[in-house]
N, C-alpha and C positions, 0 to 999 in steps of 0.2 A: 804466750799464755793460752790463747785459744787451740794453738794447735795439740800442748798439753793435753786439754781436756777435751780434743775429740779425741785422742789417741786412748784415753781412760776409759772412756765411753762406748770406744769399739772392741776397749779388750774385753767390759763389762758386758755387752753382748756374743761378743765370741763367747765366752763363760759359758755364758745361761742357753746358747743354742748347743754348745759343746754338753752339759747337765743334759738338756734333754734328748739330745741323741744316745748317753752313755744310758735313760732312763728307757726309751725306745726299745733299743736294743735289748734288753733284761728284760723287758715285758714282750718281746718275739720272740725270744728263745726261749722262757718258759711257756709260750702261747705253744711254739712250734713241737717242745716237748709234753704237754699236754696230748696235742696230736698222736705223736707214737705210742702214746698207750692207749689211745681208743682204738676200737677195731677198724680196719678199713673199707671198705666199701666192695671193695674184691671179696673179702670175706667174707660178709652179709648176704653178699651174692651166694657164694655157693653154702653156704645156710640155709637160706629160700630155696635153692634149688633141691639141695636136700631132705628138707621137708616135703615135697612134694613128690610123695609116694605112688599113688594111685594113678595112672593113666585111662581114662578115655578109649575101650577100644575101635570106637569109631570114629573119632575126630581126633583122637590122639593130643586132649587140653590135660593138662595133670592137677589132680587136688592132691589138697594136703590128708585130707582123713577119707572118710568109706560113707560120711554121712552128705559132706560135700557132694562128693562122687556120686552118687544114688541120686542127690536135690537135681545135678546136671544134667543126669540120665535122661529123670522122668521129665526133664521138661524141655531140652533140648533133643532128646530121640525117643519121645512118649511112642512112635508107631513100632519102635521096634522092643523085641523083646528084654529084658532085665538080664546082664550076663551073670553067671549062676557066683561068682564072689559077691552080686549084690542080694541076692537073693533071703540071706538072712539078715539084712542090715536093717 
């Protein structure tokens, strides 16, 4: 009789860990396909890279815009002169 009722008892646990493994599972693979449609991070990279249009001709740091570029100038190479693309910025 008792051996019965562990045998019940362990297939009643096998169940409920077998449920939430088959529940696991469904919830990583829509995790893992959520993933595939964000961008990835290779991506993003050259995005940023991209953006960053203006180089530096002195130190050679890249901004994204001409107003960036110009704040960098005047305050990282104030002794030297303004190169003439900044000149109307």
């Amino acid at each position: 009789m008792q051996e019965d009722l562990l045998l019940v008892t362990s297939e009643l646990g096998f169940m409920a860990r077998g449920q939430q493994k088959i529940q696991s599972q469904a919830k990583n693979a829509a995790k893992k396909a959520a993933q595939k449609n964000t961008t990835s991070l290779a991506d993003q990279k050259k995005a940023a890279a991209k953006a960053l249009t203006h180089a530096c001709p002195v130190c050679k740091a890249q901004m994204p815009d001409p107003k960036t570029f110009k704040q960098h100038f005047e305050n990282k190479h104030s002794k030297l002169p303004l190169p003439p693309e900044l000149q109307d910025v």
